[in-house]
C-alpha positions as CSV (number, residue, x, y, z in Angstrom):
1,X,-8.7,32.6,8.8
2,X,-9.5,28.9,9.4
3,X,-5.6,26.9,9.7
4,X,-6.1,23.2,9.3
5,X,-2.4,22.8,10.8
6,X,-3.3,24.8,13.7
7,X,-6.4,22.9,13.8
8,X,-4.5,19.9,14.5
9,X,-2.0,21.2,17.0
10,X,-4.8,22.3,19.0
11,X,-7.2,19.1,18.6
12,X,-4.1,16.5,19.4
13,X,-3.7,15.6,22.9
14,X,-1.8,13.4,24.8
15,X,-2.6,9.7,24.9
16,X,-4.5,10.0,21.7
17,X,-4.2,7.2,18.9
18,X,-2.4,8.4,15.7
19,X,-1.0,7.1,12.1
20,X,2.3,8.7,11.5
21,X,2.6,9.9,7.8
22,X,6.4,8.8,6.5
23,X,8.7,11.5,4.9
24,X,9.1,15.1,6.4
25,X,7.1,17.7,3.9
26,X,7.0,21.5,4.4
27,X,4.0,22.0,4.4
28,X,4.3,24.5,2.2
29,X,4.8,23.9,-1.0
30,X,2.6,23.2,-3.5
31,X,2.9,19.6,-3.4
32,X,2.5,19.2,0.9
33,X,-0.8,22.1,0.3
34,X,-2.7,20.0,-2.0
35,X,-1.8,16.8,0.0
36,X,0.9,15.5,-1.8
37,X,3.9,15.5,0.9
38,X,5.7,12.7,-0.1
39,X,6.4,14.5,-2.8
40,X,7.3,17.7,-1.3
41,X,10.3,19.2,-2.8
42,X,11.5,21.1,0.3
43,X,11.6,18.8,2.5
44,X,12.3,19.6,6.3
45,X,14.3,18.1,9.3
46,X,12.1,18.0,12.2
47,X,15.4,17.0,14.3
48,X,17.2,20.1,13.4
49,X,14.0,22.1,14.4
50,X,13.1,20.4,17.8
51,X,16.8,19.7,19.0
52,X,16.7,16.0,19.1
53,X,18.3,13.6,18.1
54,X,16.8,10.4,18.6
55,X,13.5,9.6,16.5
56,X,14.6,9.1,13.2
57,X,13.7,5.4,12.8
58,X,10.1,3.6,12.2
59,X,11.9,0.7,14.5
60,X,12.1,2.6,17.4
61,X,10.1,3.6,20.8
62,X,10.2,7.3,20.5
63,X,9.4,8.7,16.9
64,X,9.6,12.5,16.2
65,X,7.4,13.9,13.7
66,X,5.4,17.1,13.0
67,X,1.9,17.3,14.2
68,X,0.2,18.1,10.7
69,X,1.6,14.8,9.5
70,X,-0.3,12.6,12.1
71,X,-3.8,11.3,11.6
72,X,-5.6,10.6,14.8
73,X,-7.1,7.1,15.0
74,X,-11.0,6.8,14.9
75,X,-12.2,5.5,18.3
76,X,-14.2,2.6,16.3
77,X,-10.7,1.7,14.8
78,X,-8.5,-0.9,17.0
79,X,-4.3,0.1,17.0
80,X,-3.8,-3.2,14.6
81,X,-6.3,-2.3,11.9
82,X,-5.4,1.4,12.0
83,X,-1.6,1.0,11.7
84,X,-2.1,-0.7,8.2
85,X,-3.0,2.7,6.7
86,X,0.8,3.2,6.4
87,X,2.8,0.6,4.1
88,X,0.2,-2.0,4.7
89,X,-3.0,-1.1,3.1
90,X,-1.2,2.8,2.1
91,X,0.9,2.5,-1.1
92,X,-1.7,0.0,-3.3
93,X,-5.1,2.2,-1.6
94,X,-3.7,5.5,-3.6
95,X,-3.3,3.1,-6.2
96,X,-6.9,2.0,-6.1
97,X,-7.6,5.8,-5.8
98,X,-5.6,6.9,-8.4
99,X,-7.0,4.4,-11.2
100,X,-10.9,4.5,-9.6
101,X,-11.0,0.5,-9.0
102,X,-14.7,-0.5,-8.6
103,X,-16.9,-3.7,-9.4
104,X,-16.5,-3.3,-12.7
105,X,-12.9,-4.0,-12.9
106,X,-10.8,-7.5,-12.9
107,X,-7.6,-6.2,-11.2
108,X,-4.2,-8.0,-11.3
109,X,-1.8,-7.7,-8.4
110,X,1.6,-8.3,-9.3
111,X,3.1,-9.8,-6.2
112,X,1.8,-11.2,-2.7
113,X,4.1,-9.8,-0.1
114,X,2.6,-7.7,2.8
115,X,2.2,-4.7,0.1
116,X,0.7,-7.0,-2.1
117,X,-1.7,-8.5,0.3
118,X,-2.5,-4.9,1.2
119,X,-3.6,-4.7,-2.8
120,X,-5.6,-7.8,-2.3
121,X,-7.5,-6.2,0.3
122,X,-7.7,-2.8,-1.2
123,X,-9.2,-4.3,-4.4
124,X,-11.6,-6.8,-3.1
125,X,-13.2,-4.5,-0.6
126,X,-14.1,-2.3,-3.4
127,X,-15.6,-5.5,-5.3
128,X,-12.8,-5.8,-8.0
129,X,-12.6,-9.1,-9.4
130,X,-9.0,-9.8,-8.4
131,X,-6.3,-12.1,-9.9
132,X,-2.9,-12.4,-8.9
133,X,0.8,-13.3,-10.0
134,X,3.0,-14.9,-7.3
135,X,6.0,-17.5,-7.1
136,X,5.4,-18.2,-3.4
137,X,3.4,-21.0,-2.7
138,X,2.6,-20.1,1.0
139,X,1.1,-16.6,0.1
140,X,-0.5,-17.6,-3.0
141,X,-2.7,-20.1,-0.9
142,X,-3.1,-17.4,1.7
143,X,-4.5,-14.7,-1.0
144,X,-6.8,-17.5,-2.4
145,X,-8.1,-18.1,1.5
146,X,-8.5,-14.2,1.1
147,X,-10.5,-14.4,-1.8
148,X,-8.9,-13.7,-4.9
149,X,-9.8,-15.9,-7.7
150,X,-6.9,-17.1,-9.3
151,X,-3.1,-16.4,-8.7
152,X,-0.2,-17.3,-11.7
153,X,2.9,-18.8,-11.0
154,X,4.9,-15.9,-13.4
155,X,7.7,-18.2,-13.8
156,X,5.5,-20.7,-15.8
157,X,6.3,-19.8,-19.6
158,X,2.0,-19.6,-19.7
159,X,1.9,-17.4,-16.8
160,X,0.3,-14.8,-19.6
161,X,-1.7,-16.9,-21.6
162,X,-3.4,-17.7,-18.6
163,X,-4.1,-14.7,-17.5
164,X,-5.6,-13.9,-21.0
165,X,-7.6,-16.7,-21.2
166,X,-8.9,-15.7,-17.5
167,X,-10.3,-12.7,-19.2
168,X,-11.4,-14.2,-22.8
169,X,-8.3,-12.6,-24.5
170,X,-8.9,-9.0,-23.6
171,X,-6.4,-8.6,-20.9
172,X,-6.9,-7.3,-17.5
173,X,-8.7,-3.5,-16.9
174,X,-6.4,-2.5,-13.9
175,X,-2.9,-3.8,-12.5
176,X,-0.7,-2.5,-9.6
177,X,2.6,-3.8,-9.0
178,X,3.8,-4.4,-6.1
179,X,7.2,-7.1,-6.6
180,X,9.9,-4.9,-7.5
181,X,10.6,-7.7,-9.6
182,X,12.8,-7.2,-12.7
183,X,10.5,-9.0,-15.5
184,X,6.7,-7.6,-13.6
185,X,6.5,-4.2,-14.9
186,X,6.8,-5.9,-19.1
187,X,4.1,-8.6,-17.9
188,X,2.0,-6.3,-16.6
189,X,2.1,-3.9,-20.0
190,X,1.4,-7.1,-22.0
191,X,-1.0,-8.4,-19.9
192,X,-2.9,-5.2,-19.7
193,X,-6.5,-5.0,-21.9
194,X,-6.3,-1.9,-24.6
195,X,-6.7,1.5,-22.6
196,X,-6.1,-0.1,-19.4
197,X,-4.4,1.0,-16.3
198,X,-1.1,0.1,-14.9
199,X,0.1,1.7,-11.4
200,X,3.3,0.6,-9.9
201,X,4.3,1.1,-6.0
202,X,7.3,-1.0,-6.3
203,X,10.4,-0.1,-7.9
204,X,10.8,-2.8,-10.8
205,X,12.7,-3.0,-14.5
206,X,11.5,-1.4,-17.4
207,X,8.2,-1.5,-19.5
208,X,7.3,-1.9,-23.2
209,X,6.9,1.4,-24.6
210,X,6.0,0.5,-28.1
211,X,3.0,-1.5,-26.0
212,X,2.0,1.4,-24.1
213,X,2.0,3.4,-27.2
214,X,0.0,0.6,-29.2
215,X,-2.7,-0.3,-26.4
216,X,-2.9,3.1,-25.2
217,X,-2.3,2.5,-21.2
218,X,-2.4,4.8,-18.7
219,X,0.3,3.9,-15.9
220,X,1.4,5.8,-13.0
221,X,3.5,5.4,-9.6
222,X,2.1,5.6,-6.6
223,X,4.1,5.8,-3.4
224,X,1.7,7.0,-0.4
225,X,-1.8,7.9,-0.2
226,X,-3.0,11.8,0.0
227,X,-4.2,11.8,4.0
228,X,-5.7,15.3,4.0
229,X,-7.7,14.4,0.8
230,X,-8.7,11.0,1.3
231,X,-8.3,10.1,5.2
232,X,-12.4,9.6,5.6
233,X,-12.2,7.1,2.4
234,X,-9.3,4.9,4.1
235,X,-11.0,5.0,7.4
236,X,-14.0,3.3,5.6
237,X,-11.5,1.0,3.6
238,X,-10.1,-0.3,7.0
239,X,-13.9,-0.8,8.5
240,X,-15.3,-3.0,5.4
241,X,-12.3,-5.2,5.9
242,X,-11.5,-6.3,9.4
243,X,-12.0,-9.6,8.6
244,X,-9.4,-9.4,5.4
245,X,-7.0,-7.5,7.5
246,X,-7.0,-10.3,10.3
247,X,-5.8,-12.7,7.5
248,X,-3.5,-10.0,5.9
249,X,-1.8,-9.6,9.5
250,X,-1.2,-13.2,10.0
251,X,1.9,-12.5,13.0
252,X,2.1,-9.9,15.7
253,X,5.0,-9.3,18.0
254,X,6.8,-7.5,20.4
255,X,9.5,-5.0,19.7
256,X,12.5,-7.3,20.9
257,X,11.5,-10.2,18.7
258,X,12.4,-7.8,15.8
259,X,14.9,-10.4,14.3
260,X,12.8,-13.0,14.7
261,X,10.1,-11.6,12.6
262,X,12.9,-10.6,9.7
263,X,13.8,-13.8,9.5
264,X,10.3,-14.9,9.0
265,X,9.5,-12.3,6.6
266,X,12.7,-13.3,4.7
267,X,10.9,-16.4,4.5
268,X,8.1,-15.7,2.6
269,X,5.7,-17.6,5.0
270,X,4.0,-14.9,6.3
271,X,1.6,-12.1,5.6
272,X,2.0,-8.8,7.2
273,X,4.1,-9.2,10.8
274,X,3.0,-6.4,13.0
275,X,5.7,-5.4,15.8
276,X,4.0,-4.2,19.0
277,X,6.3,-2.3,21.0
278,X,4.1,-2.1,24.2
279,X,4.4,-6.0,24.4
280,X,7.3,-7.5,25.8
């Protein structure tokens, strides 16, 4: 019988380019077998398995993590573009997935941070018509540059009727939150068009319920995207926008300038800071 896990053990060799998946899934479970590990809900300790006991951090120069739950890297694909399938372009692409995000759609990101961005990129590849919500001067220029049509200040007290009259009072089709803001996920409900979609990777306030009742909305949480499922589709993502993602990934540095780039991302100047650790 055909193993993908084995599959992968064999096929992975040293030297090659990966994406390390986050979280440690069984592999298992029902979750981990249909492609769901973040969800797992037996998760494992790789440390206690292999003996070690450095690796645990993302920040780090050695990371220890089980083969199945490594993607290897396209050849086409350069290290900068590829890394962004993890929180860069991850979280708001099963978003995209989840709610089926095409031409058709006016989508509202909810937030401009480097997730955000990541929705910015994620939506306009697939044609969306994007608008955005965002306090930040700095990135709210940057996600125009990028090519989103208009972005609301939400602390403007007609932050929602302008984004009503943006879509001749119907409300937007899709939203993804991204802010973690207290007030976003409420805007977003009233903000949404009847039977729209609402999908949330950041970890916000509450919603209306009597509004998702009354408009009938669909809204989900996404954390990470399903790599055994949709790995070809985020491969494609990442090829259709090199040119977004060089403007998404507006810093790069080396691993011991790691307090440098906090402090810039602390900020708010800045898009998505990518730390190189083979740099010095």
């Amino acid at each position: 019988m055909w193993c993908w896990r084995h599959h992968l053990s064999v096929t992975l060799k040293v030297g090659h380019g990966v994406v390390v998946m986050p979280q440690n899934g069984c592999g298992v479970c029902v979750q981990c077998l249909c492609g769901e590990h973040i969800h797992c809900t037996q998760p494992v300790n790789p440390h206690a398995i292999c003996g070690c006991a450095n690796g645990r951090a993302t920040y780090a120069q050695v990371l220890v993590q089980q083969d199945w739950l490594l993607v290897p890297i396209p050849e086409d694909i350069n290290m900068d573009h590829a890394s962004m399938a993890c929180c860069g372009l991850g979280p708001t692409f099963n978003a995209m997935q989840l709610m089926d995000v095409t031409a058709m759609d006016t989508l509202l990101v909810s937030g401009l941070g480097p997730v955000g961005l990541g929705a910015v990129v994620n939506g306009l590849v697939r044609g969306a018509r994007v608008l955005a919500i965002e306090s930040n001067p700095w990135r709210a220029a940057l996600a125009k540059r990028m090519g989103v049509e208009e972005v609301v200040n939400p602390n403007d007290e007609h932050a929602l009727g302008q984004i009503m009259e943006m879509t001749k009072g119907l409300g937007v089709d899709k939203s993804v939150e991204t802010s973690s803001a207290e007030m976003a996920p409420d805007f977003l409900v009233k903000a949404a068009r009847k039977k729209g979609q609402i999908t949330s990777v950041g970890w916000g306030g509450p919603v209306l319920a009597r509004d998702i009742v009354a408009k009938g909305l669909t809204i989900r949480g996404a954390w990470h995207w399903n790599h055994l499922r949709d790995v070809a589709a985020m491969w494609t993502t990442i090829r259709k926008a090199e040119k977004l993602l060089d403007m998404q990934i507006t810093h790069r540095m080396p691993m011991n300038r790691v307090e440098e780039a906090f402090q810039l991302q602390l900020s708010g100047e800045c898009g998505k800071i990518l730390l190189r650790p083979w740099e010095s």
